[in-house]
NUPA-893511 format. One record per residue (C-alpha): x, y, z. Coordinates in steps of 0.001 Angstrom, whole numbers, plus 500000, padded with zeros to 6 digits. Example, Ala and Ser with C-alpha at 12.3 -4.5 7.8 and 13.67 -1.06 7.14 Angstrom:
2
512300495500507800/513670498940507140/
END
This chain:
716
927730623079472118/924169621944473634/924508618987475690/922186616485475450/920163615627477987/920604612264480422/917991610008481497/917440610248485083/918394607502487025/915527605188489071/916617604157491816/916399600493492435/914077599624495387/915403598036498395/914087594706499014/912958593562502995/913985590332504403/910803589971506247/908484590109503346/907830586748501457/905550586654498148/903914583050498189/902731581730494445/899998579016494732/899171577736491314/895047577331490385/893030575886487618/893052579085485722/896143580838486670/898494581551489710/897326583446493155/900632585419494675/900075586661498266/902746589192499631/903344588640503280/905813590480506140/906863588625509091/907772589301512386/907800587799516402/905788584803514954/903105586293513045/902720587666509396/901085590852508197/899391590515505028/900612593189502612/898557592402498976/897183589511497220/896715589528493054/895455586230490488/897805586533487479/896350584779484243/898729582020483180/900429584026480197/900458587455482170/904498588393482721/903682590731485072/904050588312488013/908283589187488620/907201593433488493/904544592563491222/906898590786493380/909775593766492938/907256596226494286/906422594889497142/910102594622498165/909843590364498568/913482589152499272/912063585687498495/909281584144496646/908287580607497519/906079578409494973/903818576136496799/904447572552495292/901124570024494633/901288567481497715/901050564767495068/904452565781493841/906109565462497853/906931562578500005/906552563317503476/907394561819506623/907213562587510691/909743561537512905/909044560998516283/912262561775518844/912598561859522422/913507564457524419/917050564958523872/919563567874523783/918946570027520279/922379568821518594/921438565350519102/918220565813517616/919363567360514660/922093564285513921/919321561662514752/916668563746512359/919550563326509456/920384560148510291/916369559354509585/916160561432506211/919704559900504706/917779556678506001/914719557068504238/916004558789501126/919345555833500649/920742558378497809/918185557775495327/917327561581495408/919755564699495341/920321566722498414/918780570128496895/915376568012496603/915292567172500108/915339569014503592/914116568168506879/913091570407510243/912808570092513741/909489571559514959/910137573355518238/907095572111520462/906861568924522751/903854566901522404/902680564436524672/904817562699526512/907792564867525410/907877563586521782/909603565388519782/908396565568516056/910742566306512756/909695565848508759/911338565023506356/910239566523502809/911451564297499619/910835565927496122/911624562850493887/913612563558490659/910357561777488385/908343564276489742/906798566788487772/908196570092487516/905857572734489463/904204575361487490/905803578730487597/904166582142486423/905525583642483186/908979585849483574/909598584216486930/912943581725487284/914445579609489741/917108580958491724/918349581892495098/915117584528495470/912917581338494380/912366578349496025/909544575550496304/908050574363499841/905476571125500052/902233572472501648/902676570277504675/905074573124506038/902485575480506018/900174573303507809/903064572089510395/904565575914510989/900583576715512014/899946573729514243/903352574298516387/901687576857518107/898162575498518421/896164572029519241/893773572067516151/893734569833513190/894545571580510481/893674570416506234/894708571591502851/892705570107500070/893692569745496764/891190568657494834/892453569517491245/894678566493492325/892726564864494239/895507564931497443/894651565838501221/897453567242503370/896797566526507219/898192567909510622/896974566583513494/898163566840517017/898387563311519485/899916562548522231/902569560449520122/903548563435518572/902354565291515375/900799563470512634/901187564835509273/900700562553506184/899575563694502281/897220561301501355/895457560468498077/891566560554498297/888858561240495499/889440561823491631/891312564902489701/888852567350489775/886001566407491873/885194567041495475/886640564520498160/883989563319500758/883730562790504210/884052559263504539/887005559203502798/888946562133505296/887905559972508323/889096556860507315/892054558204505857/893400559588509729/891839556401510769/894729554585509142/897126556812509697/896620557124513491/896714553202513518/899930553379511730/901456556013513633/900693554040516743/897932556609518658/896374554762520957/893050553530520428/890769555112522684/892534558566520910/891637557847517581/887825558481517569/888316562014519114/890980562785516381/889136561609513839/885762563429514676/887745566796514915/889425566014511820/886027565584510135/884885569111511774/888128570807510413/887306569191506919/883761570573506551/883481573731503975/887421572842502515/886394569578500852/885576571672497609/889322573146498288/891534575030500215/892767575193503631/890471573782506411/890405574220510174/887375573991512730/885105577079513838/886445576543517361/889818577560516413/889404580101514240/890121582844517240/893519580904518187/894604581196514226/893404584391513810/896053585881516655/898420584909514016/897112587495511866/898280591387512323/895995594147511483/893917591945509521/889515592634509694/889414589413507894/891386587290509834/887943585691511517/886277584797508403/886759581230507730/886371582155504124/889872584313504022/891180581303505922/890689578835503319/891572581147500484/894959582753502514/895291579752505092/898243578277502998/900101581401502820/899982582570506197/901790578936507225/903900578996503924/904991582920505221/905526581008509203/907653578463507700/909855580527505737/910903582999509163/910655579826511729/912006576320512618/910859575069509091/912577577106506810/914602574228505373/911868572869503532/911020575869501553/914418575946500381/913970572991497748/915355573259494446/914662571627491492/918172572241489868/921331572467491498/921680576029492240/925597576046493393/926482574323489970/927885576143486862/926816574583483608/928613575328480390/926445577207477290/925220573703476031/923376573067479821/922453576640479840/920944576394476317/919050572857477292/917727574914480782/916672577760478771/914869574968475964/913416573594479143/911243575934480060/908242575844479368/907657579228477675/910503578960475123/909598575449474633/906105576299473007/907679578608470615/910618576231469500/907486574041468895/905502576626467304/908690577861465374/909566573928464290/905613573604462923/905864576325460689/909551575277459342/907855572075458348/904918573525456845/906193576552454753/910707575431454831/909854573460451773/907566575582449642/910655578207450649/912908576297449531/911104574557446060/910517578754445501/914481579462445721/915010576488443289/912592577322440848/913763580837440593/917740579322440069/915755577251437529/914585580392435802/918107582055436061/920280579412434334/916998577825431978/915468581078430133/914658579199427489/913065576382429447/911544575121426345/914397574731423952/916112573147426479/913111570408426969/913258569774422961/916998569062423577/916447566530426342/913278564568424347/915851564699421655/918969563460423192/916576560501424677/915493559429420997/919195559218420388/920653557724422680/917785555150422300/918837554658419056/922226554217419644/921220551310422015/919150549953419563/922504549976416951/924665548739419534/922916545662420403/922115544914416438/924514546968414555/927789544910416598/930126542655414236/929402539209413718/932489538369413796/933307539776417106/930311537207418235/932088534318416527/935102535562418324/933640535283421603/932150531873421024/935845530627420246/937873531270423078/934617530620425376/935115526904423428/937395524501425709/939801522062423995/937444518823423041/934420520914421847/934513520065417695/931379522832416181/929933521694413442/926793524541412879/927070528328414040/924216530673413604/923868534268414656/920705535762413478/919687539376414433/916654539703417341/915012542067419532/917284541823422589/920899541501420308/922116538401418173/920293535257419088/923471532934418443/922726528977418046/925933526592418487/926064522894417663/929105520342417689/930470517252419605/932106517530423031/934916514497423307/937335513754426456/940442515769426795/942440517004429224/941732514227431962/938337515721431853/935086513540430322/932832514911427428/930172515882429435/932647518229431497/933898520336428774/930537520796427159/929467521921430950/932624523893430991/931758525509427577/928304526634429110/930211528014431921/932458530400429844/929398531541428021/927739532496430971/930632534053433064/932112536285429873/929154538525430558/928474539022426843/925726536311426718/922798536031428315/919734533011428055/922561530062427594/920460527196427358/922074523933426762/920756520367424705/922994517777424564/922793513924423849/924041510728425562/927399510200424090/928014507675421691/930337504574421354/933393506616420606/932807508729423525/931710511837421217/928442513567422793/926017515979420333/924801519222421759/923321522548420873/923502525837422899/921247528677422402/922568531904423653/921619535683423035/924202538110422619/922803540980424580/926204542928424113/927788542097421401/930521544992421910/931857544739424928/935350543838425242/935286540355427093/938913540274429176/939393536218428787/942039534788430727/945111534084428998/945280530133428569/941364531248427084/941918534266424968/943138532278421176/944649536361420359/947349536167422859/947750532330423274/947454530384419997/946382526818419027/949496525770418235/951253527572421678/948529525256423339/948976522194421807/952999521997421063/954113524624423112/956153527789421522/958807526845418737/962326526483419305/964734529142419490/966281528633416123/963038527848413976/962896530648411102/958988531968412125/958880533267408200/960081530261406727/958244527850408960/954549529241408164/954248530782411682/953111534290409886/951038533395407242/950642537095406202/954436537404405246/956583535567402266/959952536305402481/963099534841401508/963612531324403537/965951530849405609/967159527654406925/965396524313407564/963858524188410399/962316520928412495/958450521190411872/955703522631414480/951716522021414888/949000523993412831/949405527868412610/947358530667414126/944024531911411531/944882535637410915/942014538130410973/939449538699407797/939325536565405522/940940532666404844/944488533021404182/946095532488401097/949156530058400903/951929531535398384/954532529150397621/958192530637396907/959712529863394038/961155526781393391/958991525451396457/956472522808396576/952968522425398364/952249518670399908/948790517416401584/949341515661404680/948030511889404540/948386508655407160/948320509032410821/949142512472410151/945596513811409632/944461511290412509/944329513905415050/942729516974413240/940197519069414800/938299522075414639/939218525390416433/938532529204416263/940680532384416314/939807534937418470/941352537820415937/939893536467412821/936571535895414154/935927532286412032/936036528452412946/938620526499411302/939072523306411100/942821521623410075/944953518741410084/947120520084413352/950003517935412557/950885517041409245/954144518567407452/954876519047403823/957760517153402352/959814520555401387/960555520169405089/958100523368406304/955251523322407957/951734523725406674/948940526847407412/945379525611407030/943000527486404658/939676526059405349/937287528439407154/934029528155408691/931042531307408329/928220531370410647/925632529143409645/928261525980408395/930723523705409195/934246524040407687/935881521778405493/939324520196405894/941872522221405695/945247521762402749/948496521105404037/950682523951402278/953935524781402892/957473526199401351/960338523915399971/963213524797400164/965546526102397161/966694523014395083/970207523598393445/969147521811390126/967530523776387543/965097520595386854/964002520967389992/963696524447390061/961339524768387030/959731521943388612/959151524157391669/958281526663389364/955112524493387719/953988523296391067/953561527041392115/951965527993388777/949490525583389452/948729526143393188/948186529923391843/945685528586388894/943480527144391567/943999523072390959/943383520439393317/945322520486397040/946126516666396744/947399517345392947/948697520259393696/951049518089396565/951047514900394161/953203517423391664/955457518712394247/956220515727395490/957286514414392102/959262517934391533/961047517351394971/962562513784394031/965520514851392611/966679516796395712/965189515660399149/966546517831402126/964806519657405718/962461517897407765/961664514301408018/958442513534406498/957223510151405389/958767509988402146/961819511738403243/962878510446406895/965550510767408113/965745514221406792/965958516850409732/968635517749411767/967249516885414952/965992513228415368/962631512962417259/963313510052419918/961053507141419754/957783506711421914/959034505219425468/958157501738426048/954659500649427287/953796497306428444/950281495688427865/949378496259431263/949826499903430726/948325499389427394/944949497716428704/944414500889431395/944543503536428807/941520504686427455/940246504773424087/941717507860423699/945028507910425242/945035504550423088/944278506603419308/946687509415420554/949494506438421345/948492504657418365/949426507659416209/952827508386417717/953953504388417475/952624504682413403/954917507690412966/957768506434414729/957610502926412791/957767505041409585/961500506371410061/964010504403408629/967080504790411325/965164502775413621/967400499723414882/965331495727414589/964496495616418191/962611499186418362/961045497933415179/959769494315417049/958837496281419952/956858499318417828/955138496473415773/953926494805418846/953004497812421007/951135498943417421/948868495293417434/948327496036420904/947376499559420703/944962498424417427/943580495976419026/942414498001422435/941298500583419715/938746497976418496/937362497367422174/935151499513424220/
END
């Protein structure tokens, strides 16, 4: 079997301490210098500009064997500050150097963006000098080549330490000009010690002038305490060191180019002040980085020694600057082409479940016209009666409707109500008609109520008219149950439910049903209107029908049923003399008032034959359609012979159960009532004077609270 062949193996190459590669960013790009170190001065092994996309600048660095690559950092972006110490032992000077950074920084700033050195030469009168470098956390981040991270290899250094590395070992001022920033970096030697400062001067972009470089170290000297005959000197060879650099770069005088140069190993070039202010920077950068001021090229701008989980990795990694252009570049064209992507995937599902796209567009325009015309039905195809209906139990005890009109309109039935609104319940006309309003309004199947009414009249009655459109005619209105007439009738209202032992069939209570009667029962208000149309009274045999007269037709009024949809009016309280009571047959359509309704009712079975075939006639007739008050006149006269069940007024006495008389009211009580409390008293003292078991003091006192009650009816 033929092996296949193995890739040789490269060997990695072996990186040397000594060399550094020093990255100084420019206006088109980045210039990396390659540097070796050793006994204080630096060999220069290659420079190379990299363009700012070109990746190649991490291969570079590996082949020329650079354990460490330091990125010079814009002076704008660093806070720096000399310390002047005495002379002291090297320990001490070290705690009272910390003591002054942890001063100056106060925590504000974390400790991987600041370091401080101790330079290693005396000045003047001993002085000792240290700096302290600050990189503030709202600083920008420094540009970095493409393919190159930070890490332990890669570290940032302010340009001051280049500048302070070369001046420990010689007496000349010493410049770096950045003039794409518009920042000057100064280190000049006094006898109170080394002054370095980074000072703004000029615009972004332009040259910085004279004037400004001189007074610049003016101030500075002043502030560092030089003395004064000391600052012209420094300040003229300051000015000499600045000449040529102002344009950029590092500056130095003429006069001390052969002192710098000696820093320079088997370098042709190290004389021309030219290489100087192109290399100057790295060659102190490269001194730093092997001497006394290594700490501050060791600054960070993340913490190195900490771990963070894949969510902080992923946020580094977004971070950068690379990966954040093509996140940007990858979100723009998301928003510009995600949705024609995605309206492209729908239309083509479209097309999948729609092949007939067509068709199913005729079904839609279709559908529409029908269900339009279904709306158009409901709102003026609904029952009128279920309008009427509403109108009823929306209609509070006191409201009397004399007109109804529902008429068929654009937006449903326009409905028109008139009547009189009287007192009842403790509550004054005016209330229940405002009541009545309310109901309308709050069933939800009117809209438009608009109310006319007129100031009530002497008997307290008050005329009105409501105008209301019935905008949805079918929907099922859920009235409460004291409102809703189909579960809580007229009578139920008025009298309360019937007793236990009333026969319902016998006494009228189901109008729809003639059965055998059963026993005589004590007499109840007016029944309930079935549904459809106005019920039909059918005597038994051998009863009699009787019309209700007197005081008992005093208190009739006018009220609908829910389930029958009609107004009806009746005589509430009158009872026919075969000792049942009546049902009342008058209705009321839309677009009239009723009229008032018969008293009818069922006698009981007479043992006679007389007054059987009497019974007999009196039915006969009711059937043949003659008069109600004939019709009663006849059974009255058939009933003579045998008188039995309920009181009535021609037979009292008559029930089992004797109704107790009115309790006594005094004319004080009398002459607080109001008109109507005084007709519904008035009525109760007229029946009660009619029975004939009645001892002669109730009669005296019924007689008297009667004038009374006649007379306050006559008032007001």
């Amino acid at each position: 079997m033929k092996k296949s062949p193995k890739k040789p193996v490269v060997p990695a190459l072996t990186r040397d301490p000594r060399v550094v590669a020093v990255i100084r960013a420019t206006r088109d790009g980045f210039e990396l210098t390659s540097l070796r170190t050793s006994d204080g001065a630096v060999s220069m092994l290659a420079a190379h500009h990299f363009g700012t996309d070109d990746e190649r600048v991490g291969k570079w660095i590996e082949t020329q064997r650079a354990a460490r690559a330091i990125v010079a950092l814009p002076g704008a972006d660093v806070i720096v500050r000399a310390v002047q110490l005495p002379p002291a032992d090297e320990a001490r000077l070290e705690g009272a150097l910390q003591l002054n950074a942890s001063a100056f920084v106060q925590g504000r700033t974390s400790d991987w963006r600041v370091a401080s050195a101790l330079l290693p030469r005396e000045r003047g009168e001993g002085i000792r000098t240290g700096l302290v470098a600050e990189w503030p956390e709202d600083a920008n981040r420094a540009d970095m080549p493409q393919g190159l991270n930070e890490g332990p290899m890669v570290s940032f250094a302010p340009a001051i330490a280049g500048l302070a590395a070369i001046a420990s070992v010689t007496d000349a001022p010493l410049l770096w000009v950045d003039s794409a920033n518009g920042v000057l970096s100064v280190c000049v030697p006094t006898t109170r010690g080394l002054l370095a400062r980074v000072i703004r001067a000029g615009g972004n972009g332009e040259d910085i002038e004279i004037a400004e470089v001189a007074q610049a170290v003016g101030e500075a000297c002043v502030h560092a305490g030089v003395p004064g005959a000391e600052i012209p000197n420094t300040i003229e060879r300051t000015v000499q060191a600045a000449h040529g650099a102002l344009s950029g770069g590092f500056g130095c005088a003429d006069a001390d180019l052969g002192k710098l140069s000696a820093l320079v190993r088997d370098c042709d070039e190290a004389s021309d002040p030219q290489w100087w202010r192109t290399h100057g920077l790295a060659v102190g950068i490269a001194l730093a980085a092997s001497g006394p001021a290594m700490p501050l090229t060791r600054l960070q701008w993340t913490d190195l020694s900490a771990r963070p989980d894949r969510v902080g990795a992923l946020i580094n990694r977004i971070s950068e600057p690379r990966t954040a252009r093509r996140i940007m570049l990858v979100g723009i064209l998301t928003l510009a082409l995600a949705p024609l992507a995605v309206e492209g995937a729908r239309l083509l599902l479209l097309r999948w479940k729609l092949p007939d796209l067509e068709g199913y567009v005729k079904a839609e325009e279709l559908d529409r016209k029908k269900q339009a015309m279904y709306r158009v039905l409901g709102r003026q195809g609904a029952s009128m009666t279920k309008t009427l209906s509403d109108i009823a139990c929306s209609a509070p005890d006191g409201i009397e409707v004399e007109f109804i009109n529902v008429a068929q309109s654009a937006k449903g039935q326009a409905v028109t109500v008139r009547g009189k609104a009287r007192a009842a319940g403790g509550l004054q006309g005016t209330e229940i008609m405002l009541q009545m309003e309310k109901q309308l309004r709050e069933s939800g199947a009117f809209e438009q109520v608009l109310r006319n009414s007129e100031a009530p009249d002497t008997r307290g009655y008050q005329e009105f008219a409501i105008n209301a459109t019935a905008v949805r005619p079918t929907y099922t209105v859920a009235f409460p149950e004291a409102q809703d007439f189909a579960r809580t009738s007229m009578r139920v209202r008025r009298y309360g439910p019937p007793p236990d032992d009333v026969d319902a069939v016998a006494s009228g209570l189901d109008a729809r049903t003639t059965t055998t009667p059963s026993s005589a029962s004590r007499s109840t208000g007016a029944s309930d209107v079935t549904s459809g149309a106005a019920p039909e009274v059918a005597p038994r045999s051998g009863g009699t029908v009787a019309a209700a007269t007197g005081a008992d037709q005093a208190d009739g009024e006018a009220k609908a049923g829910k389930d029958g949809g009609r107004a009806v009016r009746g005589s509430g309280r009158g009872k026919s003399s075969a000792g049942t009571p009546f049902t009342p047959s008058g209705t009321t359509g839309s677009g009239g008032a009723g009229a008032p309704a018969t008293d009818t009712a069922s006698a009981a079975a007479a043992n006679t034959e007389p007054a059987d075939a009497a019974a007999t006639d009196a039915g006969a007739t009711a059937a043949a359609g003659a008069d109600s008050k004939s019709a009663a006149r006849g059974a009255r006269a058939a009933g003579s012979a045998t008188r039995g069940g309920l009181a009535t007024r021609g037979n009292l006495g008559g029930s089992s159960e004797v109704e107790p008389p009115p309790p006594v009211l005094s004319e004080n009580e009398i002459k607080r009532m109001s008109r109507e409390e005084a007709r519904e008293a008035l009525v109760k003292v007229s029946r009660a004077r009619q029975r004939a078991d009645l001892d002669d003091a109730v009669k005296t006192r019924l007689k008297t609270e009667f004038d009374l009650l006649l007379e306050r009816c006559k008032h007001e």
